[in-house]
C-alpha positions in Angstrom: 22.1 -26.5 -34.6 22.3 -25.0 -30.7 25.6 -24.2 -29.0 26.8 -26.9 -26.8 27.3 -26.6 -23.1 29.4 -29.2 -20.9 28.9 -30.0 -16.8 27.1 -27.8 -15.0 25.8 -25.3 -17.6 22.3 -26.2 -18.8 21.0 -24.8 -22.1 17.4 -23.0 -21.8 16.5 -22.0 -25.2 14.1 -19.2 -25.0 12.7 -20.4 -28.9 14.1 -22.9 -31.5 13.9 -23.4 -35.2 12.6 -26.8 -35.0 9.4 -27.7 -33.1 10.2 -31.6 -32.7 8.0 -31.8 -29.4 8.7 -34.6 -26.4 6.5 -37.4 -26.4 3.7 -36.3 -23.9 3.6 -40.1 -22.3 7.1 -39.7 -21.7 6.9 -37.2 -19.1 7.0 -37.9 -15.7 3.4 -38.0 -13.7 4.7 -35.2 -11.4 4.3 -32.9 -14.3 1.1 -34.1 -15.7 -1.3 -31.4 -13.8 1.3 -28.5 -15.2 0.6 -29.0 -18.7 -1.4 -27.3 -21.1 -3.3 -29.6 -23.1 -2.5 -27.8 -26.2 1.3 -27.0 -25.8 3.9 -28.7 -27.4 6.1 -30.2 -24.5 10.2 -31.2 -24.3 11.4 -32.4 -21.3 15.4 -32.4 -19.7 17.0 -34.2 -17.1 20.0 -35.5 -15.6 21.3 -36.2 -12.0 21.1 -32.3 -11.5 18.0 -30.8 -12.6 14.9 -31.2 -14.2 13.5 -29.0 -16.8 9.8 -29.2 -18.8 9.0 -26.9 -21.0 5.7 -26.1 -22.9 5.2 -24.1 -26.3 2.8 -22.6 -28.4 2.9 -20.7 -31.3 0.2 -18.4 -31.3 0.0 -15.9 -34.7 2.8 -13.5 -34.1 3.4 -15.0 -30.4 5.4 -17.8 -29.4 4.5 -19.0 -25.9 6.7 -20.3 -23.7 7.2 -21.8 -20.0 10.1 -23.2 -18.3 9.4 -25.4 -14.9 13.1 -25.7 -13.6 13.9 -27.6 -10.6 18.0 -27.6 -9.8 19.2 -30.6 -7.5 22.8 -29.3 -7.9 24.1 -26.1 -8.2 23.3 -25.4 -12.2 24.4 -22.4 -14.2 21.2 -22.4 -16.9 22.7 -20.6 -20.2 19.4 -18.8 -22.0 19.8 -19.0 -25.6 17.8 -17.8 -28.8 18.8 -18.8 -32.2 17.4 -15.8 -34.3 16.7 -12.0 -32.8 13.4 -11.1 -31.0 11.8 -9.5 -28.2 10.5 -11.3 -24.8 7.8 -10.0 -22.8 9.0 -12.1 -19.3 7.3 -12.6 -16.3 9.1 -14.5 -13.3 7.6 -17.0 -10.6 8.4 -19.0 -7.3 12.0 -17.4 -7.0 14.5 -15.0 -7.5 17.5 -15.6 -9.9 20.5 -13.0 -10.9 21.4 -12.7 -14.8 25.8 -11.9 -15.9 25.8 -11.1 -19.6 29.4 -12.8 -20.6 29.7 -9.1 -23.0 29.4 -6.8 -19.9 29.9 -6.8 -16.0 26.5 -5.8 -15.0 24.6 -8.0 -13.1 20.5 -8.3 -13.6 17.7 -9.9 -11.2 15.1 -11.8 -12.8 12.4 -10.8 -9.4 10.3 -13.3 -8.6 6.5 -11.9 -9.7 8.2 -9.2 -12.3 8.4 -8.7 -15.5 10.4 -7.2 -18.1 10.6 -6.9 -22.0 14.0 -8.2 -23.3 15.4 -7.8 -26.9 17.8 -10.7 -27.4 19.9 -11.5 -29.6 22.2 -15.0 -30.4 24.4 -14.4 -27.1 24.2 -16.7 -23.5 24.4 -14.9 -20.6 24.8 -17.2 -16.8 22.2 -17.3 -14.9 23.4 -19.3 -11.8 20.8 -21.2 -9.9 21.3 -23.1 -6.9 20.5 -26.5 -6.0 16.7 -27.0 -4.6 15.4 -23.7 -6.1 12.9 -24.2 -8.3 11.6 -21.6 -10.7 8.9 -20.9 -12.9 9.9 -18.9 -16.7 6.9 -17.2 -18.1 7.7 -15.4 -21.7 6.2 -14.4 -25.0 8.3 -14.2 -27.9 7.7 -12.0 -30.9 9.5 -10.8 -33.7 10.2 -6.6 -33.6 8.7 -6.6 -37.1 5.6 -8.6 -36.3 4.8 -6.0 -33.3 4.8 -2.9 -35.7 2.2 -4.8 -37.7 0.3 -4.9 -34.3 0.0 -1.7 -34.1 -1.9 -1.1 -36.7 -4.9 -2.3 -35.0 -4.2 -2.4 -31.2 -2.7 1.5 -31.1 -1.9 0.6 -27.6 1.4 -0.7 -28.5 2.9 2.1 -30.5 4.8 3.4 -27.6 6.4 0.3 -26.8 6.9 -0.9 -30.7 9.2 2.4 -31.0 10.9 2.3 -28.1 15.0 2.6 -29.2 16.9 -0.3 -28.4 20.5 -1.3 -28.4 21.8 -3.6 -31.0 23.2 -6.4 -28.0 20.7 -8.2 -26.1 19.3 -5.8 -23.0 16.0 -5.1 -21.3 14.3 -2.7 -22.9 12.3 -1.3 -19.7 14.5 1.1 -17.6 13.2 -0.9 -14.1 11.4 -4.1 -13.5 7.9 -3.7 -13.4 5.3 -6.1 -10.8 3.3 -8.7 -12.4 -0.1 -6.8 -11.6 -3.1 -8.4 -10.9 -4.5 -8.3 -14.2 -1.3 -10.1 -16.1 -1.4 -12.8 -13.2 -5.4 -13.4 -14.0 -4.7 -13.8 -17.6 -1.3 -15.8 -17.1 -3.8 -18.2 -14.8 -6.0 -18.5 -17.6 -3.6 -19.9 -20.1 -2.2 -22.2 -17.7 -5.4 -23.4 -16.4 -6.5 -23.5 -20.3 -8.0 -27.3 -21.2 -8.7 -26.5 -24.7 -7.7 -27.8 -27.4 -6.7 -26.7 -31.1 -9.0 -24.1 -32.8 -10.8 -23.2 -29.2 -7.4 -22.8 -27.1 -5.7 -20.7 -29.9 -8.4 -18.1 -30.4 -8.2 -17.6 -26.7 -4.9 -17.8 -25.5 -3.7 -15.7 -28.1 -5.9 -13.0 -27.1 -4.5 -13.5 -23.6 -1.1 -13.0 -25.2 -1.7 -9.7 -27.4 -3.6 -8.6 -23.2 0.0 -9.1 -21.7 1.5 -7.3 -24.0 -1.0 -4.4 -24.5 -0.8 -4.3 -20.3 3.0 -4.1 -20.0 2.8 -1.4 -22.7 0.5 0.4 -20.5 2.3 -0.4 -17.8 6.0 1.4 -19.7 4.3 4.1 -20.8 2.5 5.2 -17.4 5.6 4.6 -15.2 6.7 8.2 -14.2 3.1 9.3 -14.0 2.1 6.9 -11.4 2.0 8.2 -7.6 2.7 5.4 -5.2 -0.6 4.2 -3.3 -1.4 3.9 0.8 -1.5 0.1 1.9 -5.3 0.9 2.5 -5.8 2.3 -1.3 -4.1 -0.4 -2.6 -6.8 -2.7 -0.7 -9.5 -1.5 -2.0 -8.8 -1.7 -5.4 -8.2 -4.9 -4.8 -11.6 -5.4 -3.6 -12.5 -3.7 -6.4 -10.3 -6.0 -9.0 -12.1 -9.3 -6.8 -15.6 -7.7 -7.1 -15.3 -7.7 -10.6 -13.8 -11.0 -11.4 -16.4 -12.6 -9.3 -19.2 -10.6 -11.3 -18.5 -10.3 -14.8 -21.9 -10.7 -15.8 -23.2 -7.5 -14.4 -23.3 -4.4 -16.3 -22.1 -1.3 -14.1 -20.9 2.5 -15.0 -17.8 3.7 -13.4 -20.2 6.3 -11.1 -22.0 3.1 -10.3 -18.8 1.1 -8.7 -17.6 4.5 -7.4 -20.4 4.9 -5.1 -20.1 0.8 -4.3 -16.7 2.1 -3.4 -17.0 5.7 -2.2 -15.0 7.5 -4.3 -15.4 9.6 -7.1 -15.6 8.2 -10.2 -12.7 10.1 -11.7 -10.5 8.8 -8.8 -11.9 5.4 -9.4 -11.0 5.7 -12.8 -7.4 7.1 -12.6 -6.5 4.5 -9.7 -7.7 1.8 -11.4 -5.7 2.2 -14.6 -2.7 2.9 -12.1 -3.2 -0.3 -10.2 -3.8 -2.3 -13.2 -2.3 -0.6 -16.2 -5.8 -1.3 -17.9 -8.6 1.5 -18.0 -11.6 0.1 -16.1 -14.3 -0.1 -18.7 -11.6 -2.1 -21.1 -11.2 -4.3 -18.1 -15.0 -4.8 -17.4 -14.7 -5.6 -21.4 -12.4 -8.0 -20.9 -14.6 -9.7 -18.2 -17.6 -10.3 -19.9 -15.6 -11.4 -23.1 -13.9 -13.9 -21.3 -17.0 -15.0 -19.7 -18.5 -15.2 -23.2 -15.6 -17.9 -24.5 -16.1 -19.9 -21.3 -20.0 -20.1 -22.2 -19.0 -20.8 -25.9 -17.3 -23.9 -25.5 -20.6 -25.5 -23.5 -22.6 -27.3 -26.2 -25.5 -27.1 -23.7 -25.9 -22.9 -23.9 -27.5 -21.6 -26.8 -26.9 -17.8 -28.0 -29.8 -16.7 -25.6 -28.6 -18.0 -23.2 -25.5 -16.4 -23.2 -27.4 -12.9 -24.1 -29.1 -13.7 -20.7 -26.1 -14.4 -18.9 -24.3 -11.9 -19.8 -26.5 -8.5 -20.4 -26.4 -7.5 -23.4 -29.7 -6.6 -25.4 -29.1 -9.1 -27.9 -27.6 -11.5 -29.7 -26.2 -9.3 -32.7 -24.3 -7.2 -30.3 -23.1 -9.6 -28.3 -21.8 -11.5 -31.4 -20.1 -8.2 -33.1 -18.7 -7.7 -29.9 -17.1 -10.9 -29.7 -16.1 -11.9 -33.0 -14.5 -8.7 -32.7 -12.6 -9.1 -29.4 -10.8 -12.7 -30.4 -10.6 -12.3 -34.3 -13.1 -15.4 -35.1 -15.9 -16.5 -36.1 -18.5 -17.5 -33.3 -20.3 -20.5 -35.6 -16.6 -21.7 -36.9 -15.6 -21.5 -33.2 -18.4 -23.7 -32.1 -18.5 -25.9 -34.8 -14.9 -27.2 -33.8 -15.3 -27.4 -30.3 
């Protein structure tokens, strides 16, 4: 069914046709705290390396993380068994991609990411012994993101973008794993829920990654690079919010917080984060909203009082809206 590798070539299939998971009991205690209660898991070893990996089909997205530890010198061999596109993003190390169909070399950056359009081929990806890495990716099918775009406009840009017909990455240069993809990557590894409740959210944090790196394409020759000491306090900025997504502010409100004008707020924001900031104060409070959700002990007024908004019905819409469910189904199945 997969292509067969011998000594020190590892097969790393980015997605498979079967979904015949690993025994959860199976796996070694080490891994226990990385693994998202509702992922399907398989795990690899042999004298030199270890591999766990965790899946979740989400709607059109197919989640997926490698942990990779190489006591030897390995050589992994990333493989897909049908076409599609993978939005990647690349932790703990740095590892350099040959493509066996052409002589260019590619770095998968540690804390980068990059969309890839693969197709049935293995390139080498050489990794030496006692570097551990950590493979981040969502999978989709090409024709599954043009159905996207019928509601989240956002990805248009990046749905037409012109590809070659051999496996490549479709951004021209890496791009940085911003703040904003590493909160919501944080969230779906930190995710304890289960079924119903973990896939509403976590594939809402998948369609975010996406809709951010599409930003993120689309903005890339507009963007003006930033002094250490603007890049600061946006990041104040980012951790202010984070840590207050229960308050309601305008943007001329955090632009006097943070003495600027609100149009340079504004502006620096979306270049910082590739998110506008009133869709990322959105965000916030929705998130906030799920959290509160899955407590049996808060009642809809009480989450209209935690989070400010005039009532119930509008906070409702709003969220129902936001994650594609039904708040009472959602609750019921907790």
């Amino acid at each position: 069914m997969y292509p067969t590798v011998f000594e020190h070539n590892k097969l790393l299939l980015i997605d498979r046709l079967d979904q015949d998971y690993f025994p959860a009991a199976k796996i070694p205690t080490e891994y226990l705290p990385l693994i998202i209660p509702y992922a399907g898991l398989y795990y690899e070893q042999d004298d030199d390396y270890n591999m766990l990996s965790q899946h979740v089909r989400l709607g059109p997205f197919s989640l997926w993380l490698h942990d990779v530890f190489a006591h030897k010198d390995i050589v992994l061999r990333p493989y897909t068994p049908f076409h599609l596109w993978a939005l990647h993003f690349m932790y703990e190390d740095t590892l350099r991609a040959v493509s066996p169909k052409t002589p260019d070399v590619f770095t998968l950056g540690e804390r980068q990411c990059n969309l890839f359009n693969l197709y049935s081929h293995m390139p080498r990806i050489p990794m030496p012994g006692g570097k551990k890495v950590l493979s981040f990716h969502i999978n989709i099918l090409p024709s599954d993101l043009m159905l996207l775009v019928q509601h989240y406009p956002g990805l248009y840009y990046l749905a037409n973008k012109r590809v070659q017909r051999t496996s490549s990455v479709i951004n021209e240069q890496p791009y940085r794993i911003n703040a904003v993809c590493n909160m919501l990557i944080q969230n779906i590894l930190s995710c304890r829920y289960i079924e119903t409740t973990a896939a509403y959210f976590l594939q809402r944090c998948c369609l975010d990654l996406f809709l951010n790196f599409a930003q993120q394409d689309a903005i890339a020759d507009q963007i003006a690079p930033y002094t250490e000491e603007q890049a600061a306090l946006f990041h104040q900025l980012f951790i202010y919010l984070t840590e207050h997504p229960q308050l309601n502010h305008t943007v001329q409100e955090l632009a006097k917080m943070f003495n600027m004008s609100g149009l340079k707020l504004a502006q620096g924001f979306r270049a910082q984060f590739s998110l506008g900031l009133v869709p990322f104060l959105h965000m916030q409070k929705m998130m906030m909203l799920y959290h509160l959700f899955m407590q049996k002990a808060c009642s809809l007024q009480d989450a209209v009082g935690a989070s400010g908004y005039p009532n119930v019905e509008e906070m409702v819409k709003d969220f129902e809206k936001y994650y594609g469910c039904n708040l009472t189904a959602l609750r019921r199945n907790m």
